[in-house]
VOGU-3710 file (C-alpha; in Angstrom, 3 decimals, decimal comma):
1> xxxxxxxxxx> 17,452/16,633/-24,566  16,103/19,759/-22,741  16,951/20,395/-19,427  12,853/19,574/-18,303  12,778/16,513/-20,112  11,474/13,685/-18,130  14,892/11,087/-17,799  14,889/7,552/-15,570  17,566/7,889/-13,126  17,070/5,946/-9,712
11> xxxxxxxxxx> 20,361/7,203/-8,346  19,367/10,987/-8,914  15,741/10,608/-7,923  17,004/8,981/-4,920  19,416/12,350/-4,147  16,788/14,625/-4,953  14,463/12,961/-2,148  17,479/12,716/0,295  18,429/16,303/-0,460  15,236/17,075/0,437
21> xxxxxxxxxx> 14,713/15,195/3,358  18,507/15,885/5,272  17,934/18,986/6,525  14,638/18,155/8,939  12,309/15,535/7,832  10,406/15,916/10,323  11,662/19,660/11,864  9,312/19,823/15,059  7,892/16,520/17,265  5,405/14,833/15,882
31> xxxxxxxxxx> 2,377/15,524/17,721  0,890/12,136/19,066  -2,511/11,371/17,977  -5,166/11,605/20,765  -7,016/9,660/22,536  -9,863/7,908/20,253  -12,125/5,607/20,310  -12,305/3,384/17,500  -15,639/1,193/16,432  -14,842/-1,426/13,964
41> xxxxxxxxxx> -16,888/-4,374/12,081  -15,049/-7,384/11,793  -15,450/-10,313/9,397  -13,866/-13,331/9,156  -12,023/-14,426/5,468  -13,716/-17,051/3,567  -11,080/-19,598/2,591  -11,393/-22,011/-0,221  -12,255/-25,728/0,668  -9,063/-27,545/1,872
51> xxxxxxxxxx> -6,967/-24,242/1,739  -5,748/-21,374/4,010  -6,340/-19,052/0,848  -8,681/-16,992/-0,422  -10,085/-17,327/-3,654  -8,647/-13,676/-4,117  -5,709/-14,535/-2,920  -5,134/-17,754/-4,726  -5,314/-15,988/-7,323  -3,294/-13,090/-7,306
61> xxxxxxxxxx> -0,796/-15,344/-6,103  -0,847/-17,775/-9,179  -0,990/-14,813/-11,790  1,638/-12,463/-10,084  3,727/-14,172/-7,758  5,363/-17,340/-9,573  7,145/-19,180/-8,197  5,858/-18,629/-4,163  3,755/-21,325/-3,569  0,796/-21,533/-1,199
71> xxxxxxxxxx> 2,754/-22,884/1,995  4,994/-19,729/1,759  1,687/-17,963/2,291  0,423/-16,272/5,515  -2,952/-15,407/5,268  -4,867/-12,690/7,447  -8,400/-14,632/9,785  -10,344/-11,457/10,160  -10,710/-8,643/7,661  -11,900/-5,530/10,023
81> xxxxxxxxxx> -13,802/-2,179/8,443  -13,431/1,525/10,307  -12,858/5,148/10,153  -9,837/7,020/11,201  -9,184/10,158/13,195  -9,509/11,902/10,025  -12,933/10,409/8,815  -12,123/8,315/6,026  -13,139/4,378/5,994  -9,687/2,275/6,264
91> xxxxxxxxxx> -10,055/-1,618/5,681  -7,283/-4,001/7,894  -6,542/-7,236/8,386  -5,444/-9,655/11,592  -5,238/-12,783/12,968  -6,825/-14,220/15,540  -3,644/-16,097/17,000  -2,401/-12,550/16,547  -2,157/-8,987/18,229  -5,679/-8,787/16,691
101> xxxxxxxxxx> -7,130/-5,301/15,274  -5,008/-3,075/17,108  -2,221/-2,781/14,822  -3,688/-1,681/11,254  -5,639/1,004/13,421  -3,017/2,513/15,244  -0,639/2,054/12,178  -3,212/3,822/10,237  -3,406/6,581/13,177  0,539/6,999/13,354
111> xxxxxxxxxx> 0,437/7,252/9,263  -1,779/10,247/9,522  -0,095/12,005/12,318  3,313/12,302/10,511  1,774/13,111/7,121  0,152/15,849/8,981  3,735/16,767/10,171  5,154/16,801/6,438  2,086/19,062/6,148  2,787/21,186/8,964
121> xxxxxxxxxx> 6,757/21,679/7,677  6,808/24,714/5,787  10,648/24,701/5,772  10,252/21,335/3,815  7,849/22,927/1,436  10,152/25,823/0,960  12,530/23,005/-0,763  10,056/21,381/-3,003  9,353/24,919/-4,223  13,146/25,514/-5,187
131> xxxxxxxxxx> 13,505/22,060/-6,950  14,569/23,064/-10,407  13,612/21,826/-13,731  16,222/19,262/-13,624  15,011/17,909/-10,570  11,561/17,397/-11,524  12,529/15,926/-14,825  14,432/13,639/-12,845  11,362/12,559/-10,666  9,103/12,328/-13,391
141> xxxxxxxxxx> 11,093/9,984/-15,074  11,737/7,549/-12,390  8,268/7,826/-9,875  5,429/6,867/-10,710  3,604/9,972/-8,475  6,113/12,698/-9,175  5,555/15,057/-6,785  7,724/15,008/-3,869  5,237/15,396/-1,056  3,073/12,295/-2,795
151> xxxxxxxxxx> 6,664/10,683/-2,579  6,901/10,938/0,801  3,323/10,101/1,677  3,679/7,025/0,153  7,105/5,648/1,732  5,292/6,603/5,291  2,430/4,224/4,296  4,659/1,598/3,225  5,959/1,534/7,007  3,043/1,358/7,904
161> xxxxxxxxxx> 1,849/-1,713/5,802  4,735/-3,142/6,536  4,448/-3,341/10,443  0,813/-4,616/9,910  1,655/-7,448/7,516  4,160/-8,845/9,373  1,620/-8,561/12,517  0,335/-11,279/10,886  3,196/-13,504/11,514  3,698/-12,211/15,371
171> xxxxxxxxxx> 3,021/-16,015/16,181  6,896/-16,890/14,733  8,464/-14,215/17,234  9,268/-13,230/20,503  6,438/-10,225/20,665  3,624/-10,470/22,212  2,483/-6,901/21,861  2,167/-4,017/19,370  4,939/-1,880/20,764  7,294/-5,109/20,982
181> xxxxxxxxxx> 6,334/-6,038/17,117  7,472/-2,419/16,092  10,692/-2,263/18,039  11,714/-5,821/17,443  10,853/-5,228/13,198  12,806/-1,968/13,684  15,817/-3,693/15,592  15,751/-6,827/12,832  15,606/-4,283/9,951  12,635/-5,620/8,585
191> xxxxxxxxxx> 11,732/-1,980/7,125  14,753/-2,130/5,300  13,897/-5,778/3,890  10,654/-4,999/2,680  12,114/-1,877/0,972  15,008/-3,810/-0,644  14,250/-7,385/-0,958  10,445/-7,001/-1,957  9,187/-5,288/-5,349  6,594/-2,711/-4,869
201> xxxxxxxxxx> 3,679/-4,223/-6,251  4,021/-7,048/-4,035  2,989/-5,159/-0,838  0,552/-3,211/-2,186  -1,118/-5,914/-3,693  -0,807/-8,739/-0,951  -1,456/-6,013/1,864  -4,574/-5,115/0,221  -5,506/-8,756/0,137  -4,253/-9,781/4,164
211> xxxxxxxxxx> -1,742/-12,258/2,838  2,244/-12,316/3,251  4,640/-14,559/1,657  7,359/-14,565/4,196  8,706/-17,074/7,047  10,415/-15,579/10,144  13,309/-17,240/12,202  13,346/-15,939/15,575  16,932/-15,152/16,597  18,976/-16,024/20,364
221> xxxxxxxxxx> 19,243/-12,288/20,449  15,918/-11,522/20,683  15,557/-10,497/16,968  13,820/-12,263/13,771  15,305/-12,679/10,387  13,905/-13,841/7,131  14,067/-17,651/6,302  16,549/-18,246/3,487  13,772/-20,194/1,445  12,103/-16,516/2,011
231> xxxxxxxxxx> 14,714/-14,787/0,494  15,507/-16,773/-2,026  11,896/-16,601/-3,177  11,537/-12,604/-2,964  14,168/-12,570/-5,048  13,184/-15,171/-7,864  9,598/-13,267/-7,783  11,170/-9,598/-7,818  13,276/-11,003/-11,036  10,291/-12,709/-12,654
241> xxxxxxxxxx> 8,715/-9,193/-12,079  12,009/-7,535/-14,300  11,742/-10,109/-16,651  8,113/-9,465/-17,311  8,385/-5,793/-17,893  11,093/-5,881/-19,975  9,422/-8,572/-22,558  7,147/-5,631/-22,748  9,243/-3,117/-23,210  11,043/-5,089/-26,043
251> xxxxxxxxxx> 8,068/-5,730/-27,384  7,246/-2,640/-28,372  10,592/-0,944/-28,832  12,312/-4,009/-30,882  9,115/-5,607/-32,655  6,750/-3,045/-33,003  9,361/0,202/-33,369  7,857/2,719/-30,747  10,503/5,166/-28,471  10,194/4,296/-24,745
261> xxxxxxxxxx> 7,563/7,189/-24,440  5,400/5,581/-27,123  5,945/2,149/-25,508  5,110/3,570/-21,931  2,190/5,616/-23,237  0,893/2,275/-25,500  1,546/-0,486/-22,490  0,477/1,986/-19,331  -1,823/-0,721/-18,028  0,340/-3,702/-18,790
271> xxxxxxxxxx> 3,100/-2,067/-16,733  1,133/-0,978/-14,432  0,090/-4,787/-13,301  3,978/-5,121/-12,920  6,326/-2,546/-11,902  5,871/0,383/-14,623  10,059/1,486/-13,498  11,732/-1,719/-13,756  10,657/-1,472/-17,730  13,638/1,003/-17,878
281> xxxxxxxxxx> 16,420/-0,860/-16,283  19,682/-1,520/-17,842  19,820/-5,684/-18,550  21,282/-7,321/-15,705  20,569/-4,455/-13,373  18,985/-4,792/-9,901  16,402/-1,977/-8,491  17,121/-0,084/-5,012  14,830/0,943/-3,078  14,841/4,933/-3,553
291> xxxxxxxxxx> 14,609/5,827/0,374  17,380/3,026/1,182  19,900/4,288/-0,961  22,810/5,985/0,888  24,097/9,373/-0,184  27,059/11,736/1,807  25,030/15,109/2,510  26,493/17,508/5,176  29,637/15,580/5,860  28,048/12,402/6,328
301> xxxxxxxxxx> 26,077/9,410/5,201  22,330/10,046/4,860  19,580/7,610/4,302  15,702/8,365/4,407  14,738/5,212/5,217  16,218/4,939/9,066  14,958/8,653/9,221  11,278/7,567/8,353  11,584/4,197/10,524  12,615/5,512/13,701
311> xxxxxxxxxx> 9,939/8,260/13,639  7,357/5,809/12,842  8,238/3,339/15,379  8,167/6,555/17,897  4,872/7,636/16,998  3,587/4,457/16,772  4,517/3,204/20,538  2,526/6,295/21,241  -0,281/5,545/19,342  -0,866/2,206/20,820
321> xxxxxxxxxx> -1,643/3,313/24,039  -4,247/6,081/22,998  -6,703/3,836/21,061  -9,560/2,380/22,619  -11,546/-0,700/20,503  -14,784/-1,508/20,557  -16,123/-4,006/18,401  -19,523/-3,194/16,238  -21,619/-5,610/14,605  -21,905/-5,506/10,612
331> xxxxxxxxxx> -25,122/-7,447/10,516  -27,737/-5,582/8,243  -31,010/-4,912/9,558  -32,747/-7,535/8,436  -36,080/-5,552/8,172  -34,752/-3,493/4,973  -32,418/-6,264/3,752  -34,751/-7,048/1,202  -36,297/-4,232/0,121  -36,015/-2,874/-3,022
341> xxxxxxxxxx> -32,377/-0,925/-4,013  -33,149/2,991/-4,098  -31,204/5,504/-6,795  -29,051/6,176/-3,960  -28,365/2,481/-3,267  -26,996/2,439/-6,921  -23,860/5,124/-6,130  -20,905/4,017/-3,968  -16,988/5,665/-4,143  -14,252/3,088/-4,046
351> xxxxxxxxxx> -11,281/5,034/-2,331  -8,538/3,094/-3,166  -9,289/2,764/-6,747  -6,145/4,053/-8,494  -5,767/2,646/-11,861  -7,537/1,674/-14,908  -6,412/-2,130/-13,412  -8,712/-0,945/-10,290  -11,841/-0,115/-12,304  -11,423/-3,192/-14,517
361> xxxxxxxxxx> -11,189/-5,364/-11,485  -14,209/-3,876/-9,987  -16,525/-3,928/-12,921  -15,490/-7,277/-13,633  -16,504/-8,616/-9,965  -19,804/-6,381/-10,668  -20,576/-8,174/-13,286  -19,461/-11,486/-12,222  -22,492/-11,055/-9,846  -24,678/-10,144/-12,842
371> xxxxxxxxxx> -24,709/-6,928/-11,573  -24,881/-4,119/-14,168  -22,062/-1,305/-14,426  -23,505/2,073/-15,041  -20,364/3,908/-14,819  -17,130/3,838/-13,010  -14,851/7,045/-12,713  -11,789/7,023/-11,802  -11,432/10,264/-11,285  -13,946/10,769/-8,532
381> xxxxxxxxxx> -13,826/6,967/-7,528  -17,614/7,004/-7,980  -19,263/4,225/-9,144  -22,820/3,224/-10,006  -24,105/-0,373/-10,192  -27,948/-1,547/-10,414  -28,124/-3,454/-7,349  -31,173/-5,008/-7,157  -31,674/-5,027/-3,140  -29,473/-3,349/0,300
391> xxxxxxxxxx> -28,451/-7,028/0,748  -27,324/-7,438/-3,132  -24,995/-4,336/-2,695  -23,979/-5,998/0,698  -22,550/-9,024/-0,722  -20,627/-7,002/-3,321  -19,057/-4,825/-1,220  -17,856/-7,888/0,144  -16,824/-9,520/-2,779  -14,986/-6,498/-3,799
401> xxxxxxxxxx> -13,225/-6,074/-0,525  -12,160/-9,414/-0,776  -10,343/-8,763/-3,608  -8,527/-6,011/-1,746  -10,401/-2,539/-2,084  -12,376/-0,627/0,180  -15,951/0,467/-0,941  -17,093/2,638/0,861  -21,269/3,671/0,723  -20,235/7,903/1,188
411> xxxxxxxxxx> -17,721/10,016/-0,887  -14,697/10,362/1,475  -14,940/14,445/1,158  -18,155/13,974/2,564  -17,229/11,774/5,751  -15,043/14,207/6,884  -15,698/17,728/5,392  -12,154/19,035/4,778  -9,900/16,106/5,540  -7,420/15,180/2,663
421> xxxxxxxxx> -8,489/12,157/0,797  -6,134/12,236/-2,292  -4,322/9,194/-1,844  -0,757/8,512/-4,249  -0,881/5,682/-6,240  -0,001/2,356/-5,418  2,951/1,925/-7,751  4,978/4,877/-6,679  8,885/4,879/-6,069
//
């Protein structure tokens, strides 16, 4: 094996990010976003008859989530549509015995400010330059986005989705406010039980959907702590989620005689609806979260994960304060709502559309609409549909956001000239 060649390690990837991050994360303050004022649609979710569920979420969690059941379920009221600070259409979720909309938009807010402050590090840069060949082999065999920066991106958004799915369940604790919901998560070390009790999928999938398949206890000490039926059941799911990924992996090693590259290359997309990384653990082996693993750097013990955490929750508290909400109304006008669809009607860009699972997904609710599928590329998120009418397109945007993307009508670059758009995948660390 050459020095460069890609090899799964989750210990070393984990010191490589560590290394990286120990000597200033975050070298300077983060600069606290300004004062903005937000206008948002807001819709509320269409359960099925007699359920609390979507029929998106029903079923995702029947295909990919055995054995939660429904009652383990929390699902969002109100799905709510707006644009950031930086220009680019976010999609959130709430409910309305909840903190409401405030806390995927100023979680969305505090996301941008401190990748803007991993931007703004050129010391931190400096190291991802000097990463050697070993290092990078290292990262590309155990990420699924290999570059560091993407790395990092992507743990700050996980934060972030995890303060606003458990804002969903503010109605178990002792907060009553968006700055009390952060510190009491941070002081219950919820961060660190999303990171090492759930499997990655999981969030990104039920986040995108406004559903969350955990019970809180509230605690005499002012903190909450996971039920133990809600632990047992993250970890029966995160092992059915091993177990899955390995029957493909033997598969096509054992039966069908590929190497692991062959078999990764081959099943892409099949891994890719599980956890591509677990395929590559050693039998009886548990996954850690990369950024919670502990590692002695400068004399010490160092963790990313705290290091991330606290300067979230900081910026965050911030945040709150500085964003001013004002509710729009999503009605078409009901003068062109009928009309006939123009060639420009036909194009829309889908921004969170990752994977060839994304683009299957979407044509497939196209067309479940009899709506035909000119083309859908993934590398420009562009697609183009013949809708037959402004309200046609309408009601498939909404079916597609209901199963837990964000279409969006203009190509991001164009909503704000300049901003950076290039999200990492959903699958990575």
């Amino acid at each position: 094996m050459t020095m460069d060649t890609p090899r799964y390690d989750r210990r070393a990837a984990s010191r490589v990010l560590a290394e990286l991050a120990q000597p200033g994360l975050f070298a300077t303050p983060v600069a606290v976003p300004e004062q903005r004022r937000f206008e948002f649609t807001c819709t509320a979710l269409h359960t099925e008859p007699n359920s609390h569920l979507t029929y998106s979420q029903r079923l995702y969690l029947e295909r990919f989530m055995r054995p939660c059941r429904p009652y383990q379920v929390t699902s969002a009221t109100h799905r709510i549509t707006w644009t950031d600070s930086d220009g680019i259409p976010n999609t959130g979720h709430y409910r309305a015995d909840g903190l409401g909309p405030l806390v995927p938009i100023a979680m969305r807010e505090t996301v941008l400010a401190l990748w803007h402050a991993l931007d703004a590090n050129t010391a931190f840069a400096e190291r991802i330059s000097a990463l050697g060949p070993r290092a990078h082999a290292v990262l590309d065999g155990t990420t699924t986005d290999h570059e560091p920066m993407d790395i990092f991106r992507v743990g700050i958004e996980a934060a972030g989705r995890a303060l606003a799915q458990h804002a969903l369940l503010a109605r178990q604790t002792p907060y009553r406010s968006a700055i009390e919901l952060a510190l009491g998560m941070r002081e219950s070390g919820l961060f660190s039980a999303v990171a090492t009790r759930w499997y990655w999928e999981l969030q990104a999938s039920t986040y995108r959907r406004g559903m969350i398949p955990v019970t809180l206890i509230a605690q005499p000490d002012g903190t909450v702590r996971y039920s133990a039926e809600t632990v047992a059941t993250l970890r029966a799911m995160k092992d059915a989620t091993i177990a899955d990924a390995h029957t493909v992996m033997r598969r096509a090693t054992h039966v069908e005689g590929l190497s692991i590259a062959a078999a990764l290359a081959k099943y892409h997309d099949d891994l890719d609806l599980i956890s591509r990384q677990y395929a590559l653990l050693p039998a009886g082996t548990r996954p850690a979260c990369l950024a919670a693993m502990p590692h002695h750097l400068g004399g010490g013990h160092y963790t990313v994960l705290p290091v991330v955490v606290d300067q979230f929750v900081t910026v965050f508290t911030q945040a709150v304060a500085r964003c001013e909400l004002v509710e729009v109304s999503a009605a078409l006008d009901e003068d062109t709502a009928d009309r006939a669809a123009t060639a420009e009607d036909q194009v829309f860009y889908v921004p969170d559309m990752t994977c060839k699972h994304c683009v299957r997904t979407i044509g497939g609710v196209l067309e479940s609409m009899d709506i035909r599928v000119v083309e859908i590329d993934l590398i420009s998120k562009r697609v183009v549909a013949e809708f037959r009418s402004p309200r046609n397109r309408a009601r498939a945007f909404e079916a597609i956001r209901d199963g837990g993307y964000n279409p969006v009508a203009e190509q991001p670059e164009r909503a704000a000239e300049g901003a950076r758009t290039a999200e990492p995948s959903e699958t990575a660390v």
